[in-house]
C-alpha positions in Angstrom: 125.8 89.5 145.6 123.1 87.9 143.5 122.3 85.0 142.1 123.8 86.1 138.4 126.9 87.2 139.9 127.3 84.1 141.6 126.8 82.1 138.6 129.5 84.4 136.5 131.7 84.1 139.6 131.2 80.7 140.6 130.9 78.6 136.5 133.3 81.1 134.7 136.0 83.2 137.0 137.1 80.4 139.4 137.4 78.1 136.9 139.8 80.4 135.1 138.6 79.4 131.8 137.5 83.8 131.2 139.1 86.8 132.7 136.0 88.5 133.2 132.2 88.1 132.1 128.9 90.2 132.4 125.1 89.7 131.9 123.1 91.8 129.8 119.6 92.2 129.8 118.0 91.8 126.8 114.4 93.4 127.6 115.9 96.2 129.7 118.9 96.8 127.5 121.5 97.1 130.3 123.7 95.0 132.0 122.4 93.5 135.2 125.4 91.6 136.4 129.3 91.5 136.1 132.5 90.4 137.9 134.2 92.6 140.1 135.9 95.4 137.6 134.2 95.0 134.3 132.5 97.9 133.6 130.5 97.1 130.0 129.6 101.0 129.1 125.6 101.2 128.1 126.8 101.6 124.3 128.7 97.9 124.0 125.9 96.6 125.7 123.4 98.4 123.0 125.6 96.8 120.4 126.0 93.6 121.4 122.0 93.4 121.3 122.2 94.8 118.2 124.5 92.5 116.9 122.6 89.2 117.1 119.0 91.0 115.7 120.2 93.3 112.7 124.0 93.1 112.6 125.3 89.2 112.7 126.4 88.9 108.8 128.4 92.1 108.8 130.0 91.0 112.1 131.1 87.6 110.6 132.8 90.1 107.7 134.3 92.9 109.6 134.6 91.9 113.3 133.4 94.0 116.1 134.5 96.7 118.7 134.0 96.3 122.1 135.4 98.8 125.1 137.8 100.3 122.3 139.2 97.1 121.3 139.2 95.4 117.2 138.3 91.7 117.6 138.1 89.6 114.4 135.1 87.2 114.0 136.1 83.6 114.5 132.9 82.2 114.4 129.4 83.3 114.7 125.7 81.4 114.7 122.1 82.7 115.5 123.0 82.2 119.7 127.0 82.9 120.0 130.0 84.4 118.6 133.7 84.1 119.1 136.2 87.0 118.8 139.9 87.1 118.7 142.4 90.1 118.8 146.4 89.5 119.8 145.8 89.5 123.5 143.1 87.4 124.0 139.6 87.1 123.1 135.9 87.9 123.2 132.5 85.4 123.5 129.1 86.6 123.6 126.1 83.9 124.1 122.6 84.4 123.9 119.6 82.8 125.3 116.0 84.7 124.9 116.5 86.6 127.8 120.5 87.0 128.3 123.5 87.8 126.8 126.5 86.8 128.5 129.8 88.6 127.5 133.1 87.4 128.8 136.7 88.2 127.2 139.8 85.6 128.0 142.8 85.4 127.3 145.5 83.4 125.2 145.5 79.8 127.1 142.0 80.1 128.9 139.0 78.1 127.2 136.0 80.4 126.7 133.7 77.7 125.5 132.6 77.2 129.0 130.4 80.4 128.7 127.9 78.2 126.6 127.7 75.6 129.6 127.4 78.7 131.5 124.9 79.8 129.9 122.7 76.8 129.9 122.1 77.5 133.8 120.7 80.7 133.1 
């Protein structure tokens, strides 16, 4: 295991707060790291990237697909944005190198991703 697979193991899946959480990166446009059974397929990844360059505003509007799933757009800034369908929900973060995806469900507390994040 590496060291971004023990971070998404060790700051977001034991503490329960996500279901499951992967790594993308940016510069190589692939995901470099995930929990054990979340396959993120190359095209979510490609347009999750795109999202936070060209795509943020219609995002905010329409909400987002991701793995086959409608998630509306709760909230959204330059660096994260928070999804909700009726099972659960979505958070991607972004740093200049990263973007961290990780979906929860009803009860858990995503927001931990951002801490998360700041150890990247």
């Amino acid at each position: 295991m590496n060291q971004l697979q023990a971070l998404l193991n060790d700051s977001l899946i034991r503490t329960k707060h996500v279901e499951n959480a992967a790594i993308i990166d940016i510069k190589e446009r692939k995901v470099c790291a995930s929990t054990f059974g979340f396959n993120v397929p190359p095209e979510n990844a490609l347009n999750l990237i795109y999202t936070f360059y060209k795509n943020l505003l219609q995002v905010r509007r329409g909400g987002l697909y991701f793995k086959e799933k409608y998630y509306k757009c709760v909230r959204a800034d330059e660096h994260s944005i928070y999804l909700q369908n009726v099972h659960g929900g979505l958070i991607v973060v972004k740093t200049k190198t990263f973007i961290l995806v990780a979906t929860y469900r009803v009860g858990m507390y995503p927001s931990v991703c951002v801490e998360a994040v700041e150890k990247l």
